[in-house]
Chimera marker file (.cmm) of the C-alpha trace (Angstrom):
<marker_set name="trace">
<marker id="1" x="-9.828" y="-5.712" z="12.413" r="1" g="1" b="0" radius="0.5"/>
<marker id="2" x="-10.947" y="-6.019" z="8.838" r="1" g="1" b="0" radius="0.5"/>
<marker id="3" x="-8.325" y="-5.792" z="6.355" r="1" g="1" b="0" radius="0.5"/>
<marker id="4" x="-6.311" y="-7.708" z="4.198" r="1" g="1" b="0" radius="0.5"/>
<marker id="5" x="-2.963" y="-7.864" z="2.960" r="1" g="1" b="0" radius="0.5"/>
<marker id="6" x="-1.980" y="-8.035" z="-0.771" r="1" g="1" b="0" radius="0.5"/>
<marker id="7" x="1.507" y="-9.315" z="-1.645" r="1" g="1" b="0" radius="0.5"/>
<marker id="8" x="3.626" y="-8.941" z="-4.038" r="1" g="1" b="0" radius="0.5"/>
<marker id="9" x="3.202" y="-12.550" z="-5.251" r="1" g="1" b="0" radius="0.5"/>
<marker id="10" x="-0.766" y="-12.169" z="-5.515" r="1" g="1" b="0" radius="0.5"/>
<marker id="11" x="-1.289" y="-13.996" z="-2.321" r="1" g="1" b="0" radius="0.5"/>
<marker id="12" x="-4.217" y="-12.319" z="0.168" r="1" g="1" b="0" radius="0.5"/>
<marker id="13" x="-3.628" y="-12.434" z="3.797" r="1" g="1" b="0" radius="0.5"/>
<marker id="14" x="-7.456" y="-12.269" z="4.909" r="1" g="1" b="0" radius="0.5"/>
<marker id="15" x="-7.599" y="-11.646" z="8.831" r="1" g="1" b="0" radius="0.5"/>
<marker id="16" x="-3.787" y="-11.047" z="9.117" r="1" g="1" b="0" radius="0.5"/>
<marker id="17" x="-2.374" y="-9.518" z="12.122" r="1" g="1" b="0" radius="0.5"/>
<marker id="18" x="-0.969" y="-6.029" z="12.272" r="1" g="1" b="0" radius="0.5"/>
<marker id="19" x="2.581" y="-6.934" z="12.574" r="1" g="1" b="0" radius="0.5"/>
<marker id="20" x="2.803" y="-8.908" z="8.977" r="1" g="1" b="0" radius="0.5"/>
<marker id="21" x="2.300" y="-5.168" z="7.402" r="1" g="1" b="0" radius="0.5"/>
<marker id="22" x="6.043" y="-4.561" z="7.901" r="1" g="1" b="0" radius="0.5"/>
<marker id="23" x="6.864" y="-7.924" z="6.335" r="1" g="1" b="0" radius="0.5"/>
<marker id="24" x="4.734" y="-6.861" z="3.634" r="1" g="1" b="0" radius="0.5"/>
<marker id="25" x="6.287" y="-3.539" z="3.135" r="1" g="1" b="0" radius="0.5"/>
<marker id="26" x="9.747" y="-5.295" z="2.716" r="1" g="1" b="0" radius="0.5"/>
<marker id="27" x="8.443" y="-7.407" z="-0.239" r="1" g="1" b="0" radius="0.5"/>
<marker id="28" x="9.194" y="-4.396" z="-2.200" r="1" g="1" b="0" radius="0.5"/>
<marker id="29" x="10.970" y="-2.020" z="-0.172" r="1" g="1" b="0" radius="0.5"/>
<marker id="30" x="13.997" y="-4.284" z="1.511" r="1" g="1" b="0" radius="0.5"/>
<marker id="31" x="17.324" y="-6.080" z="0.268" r="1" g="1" b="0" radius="0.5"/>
<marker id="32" x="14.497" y="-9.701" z="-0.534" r="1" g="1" b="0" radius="0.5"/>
<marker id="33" x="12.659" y="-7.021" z="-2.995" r="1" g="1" b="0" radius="0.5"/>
<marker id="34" x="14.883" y="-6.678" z="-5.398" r="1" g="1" b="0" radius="0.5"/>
<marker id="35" x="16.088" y="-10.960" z="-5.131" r="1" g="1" b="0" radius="0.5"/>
<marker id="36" x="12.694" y="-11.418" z="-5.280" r="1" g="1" b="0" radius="0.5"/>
<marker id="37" x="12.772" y="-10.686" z="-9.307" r="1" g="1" b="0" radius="0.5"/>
<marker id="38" x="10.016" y="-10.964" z="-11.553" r="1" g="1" b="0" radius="0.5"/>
<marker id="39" x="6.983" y="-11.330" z="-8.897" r="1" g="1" b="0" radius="0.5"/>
<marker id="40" x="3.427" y="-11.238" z="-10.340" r="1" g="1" b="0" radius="0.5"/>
<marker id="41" x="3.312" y="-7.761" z="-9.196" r="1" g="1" b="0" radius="0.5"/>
<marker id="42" x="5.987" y="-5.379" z="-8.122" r="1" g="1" b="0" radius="0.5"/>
<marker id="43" x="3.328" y="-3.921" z="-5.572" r="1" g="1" b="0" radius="0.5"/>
<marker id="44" x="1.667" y="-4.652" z="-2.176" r="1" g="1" b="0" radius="0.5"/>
<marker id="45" x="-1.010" y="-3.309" z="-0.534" r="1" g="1" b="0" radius="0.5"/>
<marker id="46" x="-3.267" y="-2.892" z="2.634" r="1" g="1" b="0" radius="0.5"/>
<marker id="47" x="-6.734" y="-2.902" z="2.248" r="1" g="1" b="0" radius="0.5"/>
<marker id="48" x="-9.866" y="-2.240" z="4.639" r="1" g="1" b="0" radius="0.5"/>
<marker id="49" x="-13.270" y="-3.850" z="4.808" r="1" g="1" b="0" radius="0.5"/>
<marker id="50" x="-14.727" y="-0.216" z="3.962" r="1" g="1" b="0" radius="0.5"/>
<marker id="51" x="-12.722" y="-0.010" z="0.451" r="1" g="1" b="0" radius="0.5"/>
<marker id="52" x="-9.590" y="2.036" z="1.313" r="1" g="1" b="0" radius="0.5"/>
<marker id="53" x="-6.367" y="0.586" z="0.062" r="1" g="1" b="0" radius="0.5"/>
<marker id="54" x="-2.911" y="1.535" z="0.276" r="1" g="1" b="0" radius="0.5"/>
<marker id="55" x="-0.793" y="0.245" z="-2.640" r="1" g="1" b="0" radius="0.5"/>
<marker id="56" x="2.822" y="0.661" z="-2.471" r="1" g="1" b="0" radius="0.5"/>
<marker id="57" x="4.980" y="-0.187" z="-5.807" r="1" g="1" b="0" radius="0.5"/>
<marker id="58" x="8.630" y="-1.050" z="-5.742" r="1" g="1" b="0" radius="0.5"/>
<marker id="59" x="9.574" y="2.234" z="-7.521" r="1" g="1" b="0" radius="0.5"/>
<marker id="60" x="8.794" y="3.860" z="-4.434" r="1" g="1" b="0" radius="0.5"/>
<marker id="61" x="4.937" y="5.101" z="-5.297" r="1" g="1" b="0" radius="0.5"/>
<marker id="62" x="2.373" y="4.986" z="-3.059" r="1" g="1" b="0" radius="0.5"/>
<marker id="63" x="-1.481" y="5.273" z="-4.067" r="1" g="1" b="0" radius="0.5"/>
<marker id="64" x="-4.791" y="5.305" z="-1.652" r="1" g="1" b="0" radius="0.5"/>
<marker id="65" x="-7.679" y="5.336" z="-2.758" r="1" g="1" b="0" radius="0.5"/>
<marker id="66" x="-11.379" y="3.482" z="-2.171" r="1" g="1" b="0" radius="0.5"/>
<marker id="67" x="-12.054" y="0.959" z="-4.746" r="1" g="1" b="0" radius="0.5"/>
<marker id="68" x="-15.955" y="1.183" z="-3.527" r="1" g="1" b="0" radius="0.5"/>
<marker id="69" x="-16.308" y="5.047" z="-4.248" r="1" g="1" b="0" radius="0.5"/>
<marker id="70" x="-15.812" y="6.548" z="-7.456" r="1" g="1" b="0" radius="0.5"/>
<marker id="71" x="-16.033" y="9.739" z="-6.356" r="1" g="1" b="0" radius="0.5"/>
<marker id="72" x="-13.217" y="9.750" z="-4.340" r="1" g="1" b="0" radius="0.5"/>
<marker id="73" x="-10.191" y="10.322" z="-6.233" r="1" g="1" b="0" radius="0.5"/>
<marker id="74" x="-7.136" y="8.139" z="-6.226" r="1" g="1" b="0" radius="0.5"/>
<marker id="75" x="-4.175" y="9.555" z="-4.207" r="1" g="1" b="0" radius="0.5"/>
<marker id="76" x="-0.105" y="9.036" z="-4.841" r="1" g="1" b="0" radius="0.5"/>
<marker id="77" x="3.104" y="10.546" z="-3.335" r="1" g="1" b="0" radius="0.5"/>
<marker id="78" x="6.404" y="8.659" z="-3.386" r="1" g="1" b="0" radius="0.5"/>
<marker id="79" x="9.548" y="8.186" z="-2.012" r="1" g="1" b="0" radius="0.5"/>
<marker id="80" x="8.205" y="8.220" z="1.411" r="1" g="1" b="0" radius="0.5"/>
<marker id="81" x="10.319" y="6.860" z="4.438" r="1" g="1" b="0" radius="0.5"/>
<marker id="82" x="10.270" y="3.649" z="5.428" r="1" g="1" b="0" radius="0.5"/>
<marker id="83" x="8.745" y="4.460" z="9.146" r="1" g="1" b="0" radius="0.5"/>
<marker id="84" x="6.279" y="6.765" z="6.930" r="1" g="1" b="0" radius="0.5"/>
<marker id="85" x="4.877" y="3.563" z="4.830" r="1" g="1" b="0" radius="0.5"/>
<marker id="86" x="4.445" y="1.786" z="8.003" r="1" g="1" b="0" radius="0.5"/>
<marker id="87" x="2.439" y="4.452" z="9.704" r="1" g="1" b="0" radius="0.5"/>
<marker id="88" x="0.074" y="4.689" z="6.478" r="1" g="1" b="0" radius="0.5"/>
<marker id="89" x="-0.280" y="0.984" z="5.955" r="1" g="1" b="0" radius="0.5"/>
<marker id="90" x="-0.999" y="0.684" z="9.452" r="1" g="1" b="0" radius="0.5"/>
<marker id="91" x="-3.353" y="3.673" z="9.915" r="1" g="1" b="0" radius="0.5"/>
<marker id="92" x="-5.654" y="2.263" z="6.554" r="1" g="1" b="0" radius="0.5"/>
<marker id="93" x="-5.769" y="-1.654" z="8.486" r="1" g="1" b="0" radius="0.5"/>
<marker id="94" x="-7.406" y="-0.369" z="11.672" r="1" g="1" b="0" radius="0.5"/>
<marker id="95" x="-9.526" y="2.418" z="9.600" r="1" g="1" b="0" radius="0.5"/>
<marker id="96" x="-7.601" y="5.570" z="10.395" r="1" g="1" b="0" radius="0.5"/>
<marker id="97" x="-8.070" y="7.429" z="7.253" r="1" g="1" b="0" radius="0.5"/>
<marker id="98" x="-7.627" y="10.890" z="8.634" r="1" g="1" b="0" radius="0.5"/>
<marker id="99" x="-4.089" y="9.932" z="9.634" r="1" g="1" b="0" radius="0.5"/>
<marker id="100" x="-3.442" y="9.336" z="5.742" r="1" g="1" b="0" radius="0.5"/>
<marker id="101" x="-4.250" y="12.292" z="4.567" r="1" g="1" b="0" radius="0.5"/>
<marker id="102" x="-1.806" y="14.281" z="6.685" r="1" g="1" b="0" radius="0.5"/>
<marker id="103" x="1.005" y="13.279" z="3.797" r="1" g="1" b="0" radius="0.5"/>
<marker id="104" x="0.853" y="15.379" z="1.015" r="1" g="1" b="0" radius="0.5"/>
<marker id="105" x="-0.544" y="13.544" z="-1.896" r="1" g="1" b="0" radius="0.5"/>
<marker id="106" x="-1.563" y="14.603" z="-5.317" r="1" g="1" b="0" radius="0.5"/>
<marker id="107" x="-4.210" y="13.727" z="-6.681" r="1" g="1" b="0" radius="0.5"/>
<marker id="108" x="-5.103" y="11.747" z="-10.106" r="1" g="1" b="0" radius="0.5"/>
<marker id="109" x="-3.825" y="8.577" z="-11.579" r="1" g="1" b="0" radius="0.5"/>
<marker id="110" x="0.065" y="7.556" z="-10.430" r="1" g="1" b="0" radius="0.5"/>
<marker id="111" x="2.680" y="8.009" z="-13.036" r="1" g="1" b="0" radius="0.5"/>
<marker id="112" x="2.717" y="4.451" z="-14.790" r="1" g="1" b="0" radius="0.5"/>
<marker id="113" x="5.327" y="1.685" z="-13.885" r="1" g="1" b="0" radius="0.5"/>
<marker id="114" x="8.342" y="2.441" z="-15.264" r="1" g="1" b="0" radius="0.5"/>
<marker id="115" x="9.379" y="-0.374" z="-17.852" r="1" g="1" b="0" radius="0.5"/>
<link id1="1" id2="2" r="1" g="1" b="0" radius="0.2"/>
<link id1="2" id2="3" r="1" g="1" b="0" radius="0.2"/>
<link id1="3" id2="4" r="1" g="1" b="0" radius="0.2"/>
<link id1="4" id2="5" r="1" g="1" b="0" radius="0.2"/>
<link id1="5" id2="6" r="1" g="1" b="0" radius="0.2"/>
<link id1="6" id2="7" r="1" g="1" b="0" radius="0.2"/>
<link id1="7" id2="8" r="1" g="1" b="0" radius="0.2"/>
<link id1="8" id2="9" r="1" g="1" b="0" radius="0.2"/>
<link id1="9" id2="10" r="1" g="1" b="0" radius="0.2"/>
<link id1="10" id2="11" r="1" g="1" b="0" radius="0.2"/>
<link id1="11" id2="12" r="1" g="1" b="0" radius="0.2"/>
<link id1="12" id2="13" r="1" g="1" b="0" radius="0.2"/>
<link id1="13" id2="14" r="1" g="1" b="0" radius="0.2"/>
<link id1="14" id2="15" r="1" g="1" b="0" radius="0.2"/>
<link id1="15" id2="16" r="1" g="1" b="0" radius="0.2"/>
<link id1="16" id2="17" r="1" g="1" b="0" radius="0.2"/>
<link id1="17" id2="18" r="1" g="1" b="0" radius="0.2"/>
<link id1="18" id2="19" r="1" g="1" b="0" radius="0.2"/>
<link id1="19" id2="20" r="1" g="1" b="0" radius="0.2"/>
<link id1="20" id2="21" r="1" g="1" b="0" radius="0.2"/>
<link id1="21" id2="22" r="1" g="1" b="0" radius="0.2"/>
<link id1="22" id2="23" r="1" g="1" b="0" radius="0.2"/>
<link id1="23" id2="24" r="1" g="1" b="0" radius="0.2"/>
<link id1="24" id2="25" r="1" g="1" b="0" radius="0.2"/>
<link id1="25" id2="26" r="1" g="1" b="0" radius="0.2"/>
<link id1="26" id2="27" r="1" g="1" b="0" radius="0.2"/>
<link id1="27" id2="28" r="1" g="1" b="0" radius="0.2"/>
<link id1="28" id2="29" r="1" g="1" b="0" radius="0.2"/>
<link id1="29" id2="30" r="1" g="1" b="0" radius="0.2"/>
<link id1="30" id2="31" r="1" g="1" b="0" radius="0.2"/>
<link id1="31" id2="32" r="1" g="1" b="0" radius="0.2"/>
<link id1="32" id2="33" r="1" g="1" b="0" radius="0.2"/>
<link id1="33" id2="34" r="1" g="1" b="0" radius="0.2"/>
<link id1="34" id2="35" r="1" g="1" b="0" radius="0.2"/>
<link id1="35" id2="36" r="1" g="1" b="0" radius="0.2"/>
<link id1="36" id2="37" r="1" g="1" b="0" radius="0.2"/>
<link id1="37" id2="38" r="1" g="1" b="0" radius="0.2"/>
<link id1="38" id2="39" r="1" g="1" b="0" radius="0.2"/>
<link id1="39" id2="40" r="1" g="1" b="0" radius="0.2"/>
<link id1="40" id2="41" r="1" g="1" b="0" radius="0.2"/>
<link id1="41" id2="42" r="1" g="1" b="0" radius="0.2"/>
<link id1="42" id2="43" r="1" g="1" b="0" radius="0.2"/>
<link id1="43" id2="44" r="1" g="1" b="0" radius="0.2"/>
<link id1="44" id2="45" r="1" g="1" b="0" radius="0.2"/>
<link id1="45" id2="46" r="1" g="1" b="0" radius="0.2"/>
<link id1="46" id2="47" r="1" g="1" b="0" radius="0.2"/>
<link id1="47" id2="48" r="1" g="1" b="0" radius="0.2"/>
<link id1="48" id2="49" r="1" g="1" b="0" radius="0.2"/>
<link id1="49" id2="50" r="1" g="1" b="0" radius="0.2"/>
<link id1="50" id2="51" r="1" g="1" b="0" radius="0.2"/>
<link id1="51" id2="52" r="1" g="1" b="0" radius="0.2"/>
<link id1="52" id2="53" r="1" g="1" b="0" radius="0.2"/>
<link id1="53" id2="54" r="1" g="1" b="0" radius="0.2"/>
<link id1="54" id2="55" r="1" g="1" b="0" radius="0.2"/>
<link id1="55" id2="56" r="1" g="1" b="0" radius="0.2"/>
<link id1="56" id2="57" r="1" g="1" b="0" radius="0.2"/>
<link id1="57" id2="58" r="1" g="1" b="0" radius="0.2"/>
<link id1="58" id2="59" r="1" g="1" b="0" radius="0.2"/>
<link id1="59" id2="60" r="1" g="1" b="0" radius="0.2"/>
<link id1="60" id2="61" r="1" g="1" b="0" radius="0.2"/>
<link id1="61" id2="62" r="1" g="1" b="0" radius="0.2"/>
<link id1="62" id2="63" r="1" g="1" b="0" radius="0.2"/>
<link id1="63" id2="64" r="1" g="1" b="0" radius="0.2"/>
<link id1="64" id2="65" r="1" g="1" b="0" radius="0.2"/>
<link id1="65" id2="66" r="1" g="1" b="0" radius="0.2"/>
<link id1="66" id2="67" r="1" g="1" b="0" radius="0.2"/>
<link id1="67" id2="68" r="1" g="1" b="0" radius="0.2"/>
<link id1="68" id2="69" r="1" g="1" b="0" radius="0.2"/>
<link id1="69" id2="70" r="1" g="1" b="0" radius="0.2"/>
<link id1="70" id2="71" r="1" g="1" b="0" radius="0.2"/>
<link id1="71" id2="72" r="1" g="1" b="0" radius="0.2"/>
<link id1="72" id2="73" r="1" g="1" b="0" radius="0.2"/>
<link id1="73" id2="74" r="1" g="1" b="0" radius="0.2"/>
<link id1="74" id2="75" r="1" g="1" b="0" radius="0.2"/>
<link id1="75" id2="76" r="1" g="1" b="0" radius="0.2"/>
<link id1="76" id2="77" r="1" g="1" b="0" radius="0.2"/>
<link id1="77" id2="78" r="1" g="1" b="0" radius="0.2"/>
<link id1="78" id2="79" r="1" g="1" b="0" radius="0.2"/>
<link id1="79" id2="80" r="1" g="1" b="0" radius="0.2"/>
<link id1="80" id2="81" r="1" g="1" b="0" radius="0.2"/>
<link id1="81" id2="82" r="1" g="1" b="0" radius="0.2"/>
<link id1="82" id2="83" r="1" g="1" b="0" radius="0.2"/>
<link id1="83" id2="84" r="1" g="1" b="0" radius="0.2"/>
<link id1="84" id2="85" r="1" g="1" b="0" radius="0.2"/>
<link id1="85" id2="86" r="1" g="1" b="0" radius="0.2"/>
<link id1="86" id2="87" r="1" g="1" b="0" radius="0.2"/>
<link id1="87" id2="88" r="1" g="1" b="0" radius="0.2"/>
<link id1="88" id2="89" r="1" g="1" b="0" radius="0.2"/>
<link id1="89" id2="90" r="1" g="1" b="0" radius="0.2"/>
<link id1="90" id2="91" r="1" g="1" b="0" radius="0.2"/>
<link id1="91" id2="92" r="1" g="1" b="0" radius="0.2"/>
<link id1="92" id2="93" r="1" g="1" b="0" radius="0.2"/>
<link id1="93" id2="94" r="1" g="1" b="0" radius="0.2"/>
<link id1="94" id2="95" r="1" g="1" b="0" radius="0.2"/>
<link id1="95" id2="96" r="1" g="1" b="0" radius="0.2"/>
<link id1="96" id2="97" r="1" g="1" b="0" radius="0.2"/>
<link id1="97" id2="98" r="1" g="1" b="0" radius="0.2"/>
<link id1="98" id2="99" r="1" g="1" b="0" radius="0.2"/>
<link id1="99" id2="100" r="1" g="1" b="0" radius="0.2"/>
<link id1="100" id2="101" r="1" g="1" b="0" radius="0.2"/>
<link id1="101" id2="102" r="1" g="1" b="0" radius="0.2"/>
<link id1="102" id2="103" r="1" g="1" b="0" radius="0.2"/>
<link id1="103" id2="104" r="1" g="1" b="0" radius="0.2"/>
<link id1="104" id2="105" r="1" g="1" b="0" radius="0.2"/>
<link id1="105" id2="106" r="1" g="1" b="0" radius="0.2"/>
<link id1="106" id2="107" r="1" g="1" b="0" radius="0.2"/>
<link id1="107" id2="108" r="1" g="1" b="0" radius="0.2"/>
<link id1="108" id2="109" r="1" g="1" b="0" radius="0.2"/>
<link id1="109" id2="110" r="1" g="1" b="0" radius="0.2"/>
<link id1="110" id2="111" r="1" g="1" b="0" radius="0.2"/>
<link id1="111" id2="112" r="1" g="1" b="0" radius="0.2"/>
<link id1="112" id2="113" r="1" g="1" b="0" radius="0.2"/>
<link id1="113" id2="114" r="1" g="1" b="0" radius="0.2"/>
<link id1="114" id2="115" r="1" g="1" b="0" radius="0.2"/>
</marker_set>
């Protein structure tokens, strides 16, 4: 699989394996998120060979988009479950991007990080 995990730190994981999405996730979604205090980011994110990426912020939104098409629109809900982010993350590494869009999203720019 081509993908590549972003963490909250700034570190890529370039051929990582499937299972290190839910450690990812809980860089800014479990109890180490908020130890982990100022981070370089407070956001992680999936992304596939093909563009799509999944960026989930510790204020609970979640974007997808494709950084290698401009002409399709960015993407954000939030709040979602936990199982929820792991099904998405998981669904954009292996290239299932028909399973994403069965959330409802809005589309447009995220709301900005809260300061």
């Amino acid at each position: 699989m081509a993908f590549t995990l972003v963490h909250r730190d700034g570190r890529r994981s370039e051929d990582a394996a499937l299972d290190d999405v839910l450690r990812l996730l809980a860089e800014v979604t479990g109890p180490a998120a908020a130890a982990a205090g100022s981070a370089a980011t407070d956001a992680v994110a999936v992304e596939h060979a093909a563009g799509w990426r999944l960026t989930v912020r510790a204020d609970g939104v979640v974007v997808f988009g494709n950084a290698l098409d401009e002409r399709v629109p960015d993407r954000h809900t939030r709040d979602l479950p936990p199982a929820a982010l792991v099904e998405l993350a998981e669904a954009v590494a292996v290239g299932s991007f028909y399973e994403t869009l069965d959330h409802e999203w809005r589309e447009g720019a995220p709301p900005p990080v809260p300061s």
